[in-house]
N, C-alpha and C positions, 0 to 999 in steps of 0.2 A: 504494500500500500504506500503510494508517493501522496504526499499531500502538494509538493509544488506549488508553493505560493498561494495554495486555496484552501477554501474554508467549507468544511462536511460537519452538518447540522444532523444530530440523534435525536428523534423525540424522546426514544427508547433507551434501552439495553444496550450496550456496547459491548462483544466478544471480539476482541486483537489474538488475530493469533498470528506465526509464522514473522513475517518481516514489512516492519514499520521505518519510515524515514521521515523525519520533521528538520530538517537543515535548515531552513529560513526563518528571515524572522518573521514575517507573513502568514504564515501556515499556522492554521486554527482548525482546532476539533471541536465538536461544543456537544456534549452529549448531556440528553435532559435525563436517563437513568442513571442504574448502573454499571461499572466497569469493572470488565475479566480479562488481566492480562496476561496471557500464554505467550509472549514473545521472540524470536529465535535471540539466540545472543549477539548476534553481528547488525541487531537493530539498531538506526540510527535517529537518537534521540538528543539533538544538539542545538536546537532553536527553534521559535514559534510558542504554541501551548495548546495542553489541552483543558478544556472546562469542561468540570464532572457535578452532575448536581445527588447524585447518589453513591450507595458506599462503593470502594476500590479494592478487589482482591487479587494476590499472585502468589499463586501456591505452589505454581508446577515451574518458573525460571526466574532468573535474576534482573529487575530491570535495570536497564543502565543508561544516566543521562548525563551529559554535562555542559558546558555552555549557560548561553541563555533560558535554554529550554524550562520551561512554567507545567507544572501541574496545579490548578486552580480549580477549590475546592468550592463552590457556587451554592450548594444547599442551604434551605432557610429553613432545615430541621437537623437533628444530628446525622453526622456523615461514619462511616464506620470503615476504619483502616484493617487491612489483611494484608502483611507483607509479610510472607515467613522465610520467602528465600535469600541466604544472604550472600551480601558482597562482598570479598574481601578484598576491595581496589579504594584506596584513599583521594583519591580523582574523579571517578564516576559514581555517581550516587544512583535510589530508585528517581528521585527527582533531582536535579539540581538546584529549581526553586518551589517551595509549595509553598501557594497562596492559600490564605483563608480566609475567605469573605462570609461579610455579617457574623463576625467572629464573637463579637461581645453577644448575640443570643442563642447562642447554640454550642454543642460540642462536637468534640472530634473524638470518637471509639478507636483506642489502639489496642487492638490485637494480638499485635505482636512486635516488626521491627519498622522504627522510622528511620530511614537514611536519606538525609536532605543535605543538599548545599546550603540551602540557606531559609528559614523559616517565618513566613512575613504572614500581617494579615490588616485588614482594613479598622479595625479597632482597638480597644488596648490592648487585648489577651488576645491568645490563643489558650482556648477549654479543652482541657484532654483529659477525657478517662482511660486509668488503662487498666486494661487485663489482659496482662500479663505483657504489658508493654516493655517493649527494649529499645533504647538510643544508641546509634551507630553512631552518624554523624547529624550535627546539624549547626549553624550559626544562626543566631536568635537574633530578629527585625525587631523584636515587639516581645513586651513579656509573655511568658508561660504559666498557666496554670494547672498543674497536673491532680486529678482525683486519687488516688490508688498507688500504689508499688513504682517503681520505675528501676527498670537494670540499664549499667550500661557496659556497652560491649565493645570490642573488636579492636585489636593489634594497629597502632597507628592511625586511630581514628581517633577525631577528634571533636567535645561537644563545647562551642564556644559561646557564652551565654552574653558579652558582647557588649557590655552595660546596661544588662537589662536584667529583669527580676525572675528568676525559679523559683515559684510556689510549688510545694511537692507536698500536700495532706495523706501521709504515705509514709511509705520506704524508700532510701535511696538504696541502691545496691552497685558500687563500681565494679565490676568486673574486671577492667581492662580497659584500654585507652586513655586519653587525657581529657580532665575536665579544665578549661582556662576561665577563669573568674572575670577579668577584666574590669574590676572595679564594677563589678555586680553583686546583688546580695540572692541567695540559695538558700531558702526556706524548705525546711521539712517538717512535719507533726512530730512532737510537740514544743521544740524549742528550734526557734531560729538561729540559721549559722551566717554571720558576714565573712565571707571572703574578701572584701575589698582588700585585707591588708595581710592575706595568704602567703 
């Protein structure tokens, strides 16, 4: 599937499977369901965006994006994340950037693993519940609000919160990789930690 500069409207459901190319920055998917990505690996996900207004799962490969490329999360109910394949490349992420819009009334369900270049959204927070959610990578636009547990994972990856706020009413769990503080403060239940001066 080439998108070449143009833009493919879903009312529905969207199943990607086999070999996807988004090169431009032009190149718009806009799907009003949900999304199933089975993608070969030699997929080319490196600029444009897709908008998803329902939940996003990948069970069965690794997506890999990086560039400009935007996954944009458009639901004005909660959207519910399935990433369980993981990546072990510190350069390619499942998305490069993920938006999330109308952020302050609604949540984002994590599943399982988020690996973002960079995590932005149209109001203060990003709301995440997780279960059983895990952090690869991501660089923080905009604070986070995490409901539940949160691990974080993977050799050379890294979560950088960018001077901005981690609420975590939870657990954290580092596994592996680095967390950079940035003169931000990382809030967990029941007492607050500043890293500013870590």
């Amino acid at each position: 599937l080439y998108i070449n500069k143009g833009t493919m409207n879903i009312s529905g459901d969207a199943i990607l499977c086999s070999y996807v190319e988004m090169v431009s920055g032009s190149d718009k998917m806009i799907i009003g369901g949900d999304l199933d990505l089975k993608l070969d690996s030699d997929t080319k996900l490196t600029a444009g965006s897709i908008e998803c207004a329902g939940d996003i799962t990948s069970t069965s490969t690794s997506i890999l994006s990086n560039g400009t490329f935007k996954m944009i999360l458009t639901g004005e109910t909660d959207q519910t994340l399935n990433m369980n394949a993981y990546n072990t490349s510190s350069t390619n992420y499942h998305f490069a950037t993920l938006d999330v819009r109308n952020s302050d009334s609604r949540k984002i369900i994590l599943k399982d693993l988020l690996d973002v270049g960079e995590l932005t959204c149209d109001g203060k927070a990003v709301n995440i519940t997780s279960s059983g959610g895990r952090l690869v990578n991501a660089k923080l636009r905009c604070d986070v609000n995490v409901s539940g547990n949160l691990i974080t994972c993977g050799d050379n990856h890294v979560i950088d919160l960018n001077g901005h706020t981690l609420n975590i009413n939870g657990n954290l769990y580092q596994r592996s990789g680095t967390i950079l503080p940035n003169t931000c403060l990382l809030y967990t239940s029941p007492s607050p930690r500043d890293l500013s001066t870590s």
